[in-house]
N, C-alpha and C positions, 0 to 999 in steps of 0.2 A: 565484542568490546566489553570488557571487565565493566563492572558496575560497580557505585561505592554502598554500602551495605553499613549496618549499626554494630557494634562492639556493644556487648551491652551487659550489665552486672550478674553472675546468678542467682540462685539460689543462694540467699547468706541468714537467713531467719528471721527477717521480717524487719528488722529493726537499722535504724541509720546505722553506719560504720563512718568513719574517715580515712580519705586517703591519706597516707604515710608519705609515699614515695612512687613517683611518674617515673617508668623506668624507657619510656621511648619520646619518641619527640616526631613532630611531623618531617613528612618528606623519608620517613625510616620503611623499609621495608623488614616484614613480620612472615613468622612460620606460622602453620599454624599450631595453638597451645603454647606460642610462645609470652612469657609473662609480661603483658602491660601496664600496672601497676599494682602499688600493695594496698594492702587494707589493714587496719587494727585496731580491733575492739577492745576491750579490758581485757578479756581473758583468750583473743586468737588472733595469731598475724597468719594472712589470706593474701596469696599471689591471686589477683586475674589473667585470666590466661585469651590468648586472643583466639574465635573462634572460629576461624579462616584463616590462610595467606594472605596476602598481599600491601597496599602501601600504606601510612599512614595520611590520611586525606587532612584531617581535623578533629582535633584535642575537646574535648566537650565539659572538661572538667578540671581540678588545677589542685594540686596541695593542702591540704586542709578542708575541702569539701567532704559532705559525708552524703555516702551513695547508700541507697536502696536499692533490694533484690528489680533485675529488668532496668534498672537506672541507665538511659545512653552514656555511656563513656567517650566515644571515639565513634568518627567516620572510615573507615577502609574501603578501599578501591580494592574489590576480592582479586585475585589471581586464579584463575580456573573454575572448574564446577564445587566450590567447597558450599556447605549444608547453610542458608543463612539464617541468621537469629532470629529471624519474624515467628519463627514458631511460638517463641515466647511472647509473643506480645499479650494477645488474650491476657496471659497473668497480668500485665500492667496494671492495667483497670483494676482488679481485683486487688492490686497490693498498694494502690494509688494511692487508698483512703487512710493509712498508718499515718500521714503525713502530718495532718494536723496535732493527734495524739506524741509527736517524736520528742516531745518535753519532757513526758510521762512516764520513757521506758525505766526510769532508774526505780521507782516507785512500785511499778507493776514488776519485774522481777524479785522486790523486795519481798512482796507482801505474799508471794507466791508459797514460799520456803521457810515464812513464819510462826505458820501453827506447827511444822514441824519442829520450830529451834527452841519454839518456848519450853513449854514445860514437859519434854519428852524426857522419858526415866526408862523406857525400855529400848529394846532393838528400834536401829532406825537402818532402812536400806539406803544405801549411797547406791547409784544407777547412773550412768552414760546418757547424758542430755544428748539432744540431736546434734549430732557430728553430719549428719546429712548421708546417712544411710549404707554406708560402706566399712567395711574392716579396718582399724586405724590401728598402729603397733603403741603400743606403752614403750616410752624410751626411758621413761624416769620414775620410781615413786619415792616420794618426800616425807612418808612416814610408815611407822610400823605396828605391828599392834603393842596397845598399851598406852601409847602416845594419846597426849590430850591435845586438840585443835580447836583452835575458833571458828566460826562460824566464815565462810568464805575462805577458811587457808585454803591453801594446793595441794589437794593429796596424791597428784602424780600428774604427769605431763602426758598427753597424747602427741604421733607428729608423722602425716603424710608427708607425699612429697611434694605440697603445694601450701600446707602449715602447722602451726605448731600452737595446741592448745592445753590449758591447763583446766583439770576437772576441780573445783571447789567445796570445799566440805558444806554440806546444805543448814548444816546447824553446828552451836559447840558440843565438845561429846570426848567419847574416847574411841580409839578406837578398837575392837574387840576381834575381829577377823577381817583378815583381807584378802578376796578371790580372787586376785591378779597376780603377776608377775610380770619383770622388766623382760620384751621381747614376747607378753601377747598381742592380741590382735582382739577388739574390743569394737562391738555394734551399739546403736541405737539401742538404748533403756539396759543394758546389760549391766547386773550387778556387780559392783567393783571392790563393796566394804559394806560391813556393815560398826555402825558405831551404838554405844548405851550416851544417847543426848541428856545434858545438864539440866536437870530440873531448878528452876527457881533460881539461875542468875541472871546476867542484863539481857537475858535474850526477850522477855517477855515485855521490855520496854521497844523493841524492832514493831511491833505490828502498830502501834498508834503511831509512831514516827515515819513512817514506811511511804504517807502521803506526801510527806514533808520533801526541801530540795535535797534531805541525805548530809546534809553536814556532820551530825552523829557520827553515822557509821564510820564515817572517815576518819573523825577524829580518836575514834577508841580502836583504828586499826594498828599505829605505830606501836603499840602494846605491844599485840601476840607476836610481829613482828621479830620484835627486839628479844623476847625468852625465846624464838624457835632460833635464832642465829646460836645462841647461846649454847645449846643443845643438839651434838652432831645426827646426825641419824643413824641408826643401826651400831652403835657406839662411839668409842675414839678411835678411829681411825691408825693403822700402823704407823709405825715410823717411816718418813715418806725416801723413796730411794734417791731424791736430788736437796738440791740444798736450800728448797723452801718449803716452806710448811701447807704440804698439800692438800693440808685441813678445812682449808677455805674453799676450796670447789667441791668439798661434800654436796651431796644434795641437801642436806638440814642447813648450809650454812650458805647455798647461791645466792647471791642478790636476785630480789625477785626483779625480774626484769623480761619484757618479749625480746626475739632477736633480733628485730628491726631496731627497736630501744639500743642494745648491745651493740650492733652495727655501729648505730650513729653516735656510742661513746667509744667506740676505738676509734671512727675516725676523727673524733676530737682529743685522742689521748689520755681518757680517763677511764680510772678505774672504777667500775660501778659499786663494787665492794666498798667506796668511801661515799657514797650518794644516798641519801635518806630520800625514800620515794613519799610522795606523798597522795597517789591514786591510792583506791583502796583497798585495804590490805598490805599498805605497804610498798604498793607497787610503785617502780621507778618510770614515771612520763618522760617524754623527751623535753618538756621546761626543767626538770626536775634535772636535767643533765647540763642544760644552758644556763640553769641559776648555777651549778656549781661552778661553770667554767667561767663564767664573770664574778662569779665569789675569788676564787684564785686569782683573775688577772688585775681585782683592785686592792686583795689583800698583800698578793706579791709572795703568798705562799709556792710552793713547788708540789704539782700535783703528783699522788701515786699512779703510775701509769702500767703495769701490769699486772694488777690482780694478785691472783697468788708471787707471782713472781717477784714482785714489787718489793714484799716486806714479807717476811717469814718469823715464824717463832723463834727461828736460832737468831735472828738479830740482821740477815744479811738484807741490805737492800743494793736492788740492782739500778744502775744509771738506766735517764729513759731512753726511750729508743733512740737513735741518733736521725734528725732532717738536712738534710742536705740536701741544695740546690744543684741538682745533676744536670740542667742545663747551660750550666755555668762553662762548664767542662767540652759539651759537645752538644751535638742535638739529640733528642731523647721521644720516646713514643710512651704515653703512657696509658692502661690497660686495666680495667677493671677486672678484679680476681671472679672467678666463674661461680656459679650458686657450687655445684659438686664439690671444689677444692674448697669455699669457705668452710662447708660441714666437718669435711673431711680433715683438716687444719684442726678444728675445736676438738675433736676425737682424737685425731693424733698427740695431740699436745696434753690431754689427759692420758691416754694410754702411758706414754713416755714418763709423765711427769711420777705416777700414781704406781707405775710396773718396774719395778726390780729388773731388768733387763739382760740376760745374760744367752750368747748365741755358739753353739755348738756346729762346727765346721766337720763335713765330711765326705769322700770322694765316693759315687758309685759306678761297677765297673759294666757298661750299661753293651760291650759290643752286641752279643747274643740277644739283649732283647730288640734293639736297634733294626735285626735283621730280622728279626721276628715282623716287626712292629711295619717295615717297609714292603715284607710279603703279604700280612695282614692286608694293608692297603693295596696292594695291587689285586686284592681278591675280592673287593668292596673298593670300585672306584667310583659309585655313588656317594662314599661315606668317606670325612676325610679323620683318620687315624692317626690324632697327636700323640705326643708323648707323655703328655699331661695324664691320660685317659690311665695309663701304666702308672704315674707318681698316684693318680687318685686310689688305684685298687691297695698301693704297697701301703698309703698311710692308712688306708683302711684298717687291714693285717697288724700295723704297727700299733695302733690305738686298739685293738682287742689285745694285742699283748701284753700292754702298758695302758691301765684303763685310766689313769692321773692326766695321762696327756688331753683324755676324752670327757672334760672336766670342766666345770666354773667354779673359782670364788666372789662369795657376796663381795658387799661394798662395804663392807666392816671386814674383812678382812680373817672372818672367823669362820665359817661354814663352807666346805668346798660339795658341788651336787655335782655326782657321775649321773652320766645320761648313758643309756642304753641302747641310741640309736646313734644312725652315722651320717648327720650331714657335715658335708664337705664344701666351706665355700672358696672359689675360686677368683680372684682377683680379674679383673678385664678391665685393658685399656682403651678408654673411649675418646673420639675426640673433646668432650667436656671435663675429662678426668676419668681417674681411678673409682671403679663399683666392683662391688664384693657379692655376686649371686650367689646361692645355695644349691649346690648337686645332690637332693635329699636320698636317705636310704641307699648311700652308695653301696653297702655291702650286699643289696638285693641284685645289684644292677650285673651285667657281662661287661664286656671289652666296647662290644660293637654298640650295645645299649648307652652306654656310658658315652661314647664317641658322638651320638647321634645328639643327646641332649646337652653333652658341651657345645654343641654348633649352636646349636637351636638356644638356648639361653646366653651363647656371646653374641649372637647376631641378636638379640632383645636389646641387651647393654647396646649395643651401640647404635639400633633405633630409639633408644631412650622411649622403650616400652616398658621396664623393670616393672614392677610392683614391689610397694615394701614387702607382704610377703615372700616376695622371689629371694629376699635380700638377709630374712630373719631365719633364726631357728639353727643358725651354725653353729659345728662343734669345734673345730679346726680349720684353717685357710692355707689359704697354698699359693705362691705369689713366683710366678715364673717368669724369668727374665729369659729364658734361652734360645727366643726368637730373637734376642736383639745382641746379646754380649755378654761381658763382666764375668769375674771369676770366681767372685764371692761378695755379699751383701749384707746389712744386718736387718730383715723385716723386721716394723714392731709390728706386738703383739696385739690382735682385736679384740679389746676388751667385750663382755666377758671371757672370752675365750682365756687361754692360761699359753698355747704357742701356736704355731706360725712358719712354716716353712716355705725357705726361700729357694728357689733354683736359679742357677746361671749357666752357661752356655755349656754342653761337652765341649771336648775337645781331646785328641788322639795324644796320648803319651806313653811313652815307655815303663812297664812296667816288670819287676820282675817274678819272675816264676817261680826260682828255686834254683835253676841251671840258668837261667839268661832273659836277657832284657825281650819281652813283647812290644809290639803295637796295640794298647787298647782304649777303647771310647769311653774316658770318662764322665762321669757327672758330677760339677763340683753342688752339695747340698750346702743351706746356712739353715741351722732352725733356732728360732730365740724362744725361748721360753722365761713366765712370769716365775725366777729364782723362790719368792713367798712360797711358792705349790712344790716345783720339781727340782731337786739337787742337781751338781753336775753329776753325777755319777749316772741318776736317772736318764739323764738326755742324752750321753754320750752311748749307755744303750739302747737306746729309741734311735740313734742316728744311724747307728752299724748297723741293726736289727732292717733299718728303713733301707738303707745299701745294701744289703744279704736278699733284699727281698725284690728289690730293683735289679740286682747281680743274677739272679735266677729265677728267672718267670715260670718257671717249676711252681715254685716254693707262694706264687699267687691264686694257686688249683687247692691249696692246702687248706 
């Protein structure tokens, strides 16, 4: 008989957090790792993940409570032999005692990072505070060298697949070099920046205040706030290819805001871009979204409700979303959108908004390798030989031709970086949604190589074993529809990346020869490419070049 067993908080660093948001409810049955609630500190929103199967017996905690590491959350009635928490108990005891001190912590991380902010005039290393001991990818950096910041700004966002934190400047400064890049992968104390710190301005007034409940700091955050909006990062941004001004989603210019915060202002229909946070540094609290939304409903103002979209530089404002009661009409089910498709949504929608978009159609003539590709596999009936394994070798080929395609431009829209290696990420459809893994070094790989570890990293995707590394480091993506239909598509583009090709179904049609109509298996191609980087002229021979290469698997020995 299953027994009910503890849920219980991990490792979070010692210090109280608050629950955000309860994402199950008793009487619910649980996977195990599936997310039970959220957490959110100032600078990191933290899924708990459950660490068992089975059902939810009883709630031990509620909305606004604030959990420490080992903290009981939740009763579970386990399902099966799964590993119980008791292991961690011992730590309890051991981390019990913070409890009394949990007044204290704002004071004690102040005073931490003081004698560095005071009067430091030389190099100061910026360094990766404990992330809890694993590889985390940088999705974001919010400044560049040169750039002056305050003391506590964000100099670049870290973001697993369970959260998403911002690393903070430890003093004011400039900053002088930066050792990172968007899409590495960053440990425990690893240098990230180095800055030349402000001698001799307010910082030297932080460490006798530093005892204090912090009112200060707070109140001289709205400052730097207000000149970093001002100021986009990595310059002015192009002229944007839709008809708002997609100068507001820079990163110098996001509302500072976590995505839990962001969550809970779409679904109250506000744009955070109009919301003065008042945590510190500027940051946006969720009162800070509920004052504004009762500022609105007693001023009788009309709130901006999409962000960039909302109000652009050229003047256009868009109507807000449209509510409508659908149950009026019939009966209706309605479905919370999946953690994958929310990410995946925020990416899209920059992609789109930010990329010039233009997609280049072309047909390849695949009979000969089709039969190729059928005897292959009947020679390796352990291994199973898609067709994919062929598109990946031909874009290989095609991106040594055309090194543009094999490319990134910055976020300023000025420097494009050729990379010299070849990964390849491949789209897979999971039951949660769409993931994009990485087939690294495809040009090292063979047919049957390449076959093996496409199996092996889509069956990952769809036990939702990815790692962010599995998922970083592409140069080009490849989005196959030809197990399912369609004739033509328009994929966007994965930022960074510059294109993106799309495949849909063969299909036998008549073509001609010279003398008379054949039977042959075509392949219809879509590739969109970011227009800023590659002409058409460019793409339309990257697309015949990718046909000629697909048309004769010859020509993939070359």
């Amino acid at each position: 008989m299953a027994d009910v067993k503890e849920a219980r908080v991990p490792d979070i660093g010692g210090k109280p957090v608050p629950i955000i948001e309860i994402l199950v409810k008793v009487g619910d049955t649980v996977e195990k790792d599936q997310s039970l609630l959220t957490l959110e500190s100032d600078k990191a929103t933290m899924e708990v993940p459950a660490p068992f199967a089975g059902v939810i017996k009883e709630l031990k905690v509620k909305v606004g409570d604030e959990v420490n590491d080992n903290d009981v959350i939740a009763l579970v009635e386990a399902a099966g032999d799964a590993p119980a928490a008791k292991a961690d108990a011992p730590k309890q005891e051991e981390k019990a005692a913070p409890a009394p001190a949990a007044a204290a912590p704002a004071p004690a991380a102040a005073a931490a990072p003081a004698p560095s902010a005071s009067k430091a005039s030389g190099p100061l290393n910026v360094n990766v505070p404990d992330i809890g001991g694993k590889p985390v990818p940088i999705i974001e950096v919010m400044v560049k060298v040169g750039d002056t910041v305050e003391k506590d700004q964000s100099l670049m966002t870290l973001e697993s697949d369970k959260a998403t934190m911002d690393i903070p400047a430890p003093a004011a400064g400039v900053i002088k070099e930066l050792k990172v890049k968007v899409g590495d992968e960053v440990n425990d104390g690893d240098l990230i920046a180095i800055m030349e710190g402000e001698g001799g301005e307010a910082a030297p007034a932080a460490a006798p205040q530093a005892a204090a409940p912090a009112p200060a700091p707070a109140a001289a955050a709205p400052a730097p706030a207000a000149t970093k909006a001002d100021v986009p990062v990595g310059g002015a941004p192009r002229t944007p290819p839709v008809s708002f001004d997609a100068s507001v989603i820079m990163p110098g210019n996001a509302p500072y805001a976590s995505p839990a915060i962001r969550a809970f202002a779409r679904e109250l229909g506000v744009d955070v871009a109009q919301v003065k946070g008042s945590g510190r540094g500027g940051r946006i609290q969720r009162e800070d979204i509920s004052g504004y939304v009762k500022n609105v409903m007693t001023s009788g103002a009309v709130p901006s409700a999409g962000g960039a979209a909302a109000g652009g530089g050229n003047g256009l404002s868009l109507l807000p979303w449209p509510k409508v009661d659908f149950s009026k009409f019939g009966e209706i089910e309605e479905k919370p959108l999946g953690r994958i498709p929310k990410i995946s949504a925020a990416n899209l929608a920059r992609n789109w908004a930010m990329i010039p978009h233009v997609t280049q159609f072309e047909d390849a003539d695949i009979t000969e390798l089709e039969a190729f590709r059928k005897k292959l596999g009947e020679e390796n009936k352990d291994l199973k030989v898609t067709p994919l394994v062929f598109q990946i070798k031909a874009v290989v080929a095609a991106l040594k031709k055309f090194p543009t395609f094999n490319a990134s431009l910055d976020a300023a829209g000025e420097t494009l970086t050729l990379k010299k290696y070849f990964n390849v990420g491949i789209a897979v459809d999971t039951p949660d949604g769409l993931v994009v893994p990485v087939i690294r070094d495809a040009d090292k790989k063979g047919l049957l190589e390449l076959a093996a570890e496409l199996g092996e990293i889509s069956k990952k995707a769809r036990d939702k074993k990815l790692t962010a590394a599995d998922m970083s480091g592409g140069c080009f993506s490849i989005s196959s529809l030809g197990g399912i239909g369609g004739t033509a598509f328009t994929p966007i583009v994965n930022a960074p990346e510059v294109a993106i090709l799309g495949v849909s179904k063969a299909a036998m049609k008549p073509v001609w020869n010279g003398k008379e109509f054949v039977p042959r298996l075509m392949l219809p191609l879509s590739l969109s490419y970011d227009h800023r980087v590659i002409d058409g002229a460019l793409a339309a021979r990257f697309a015949v070049y990718l046909a000629q290469q697909l048309g004769d698997i010859r020509r993939l020995l070359l």
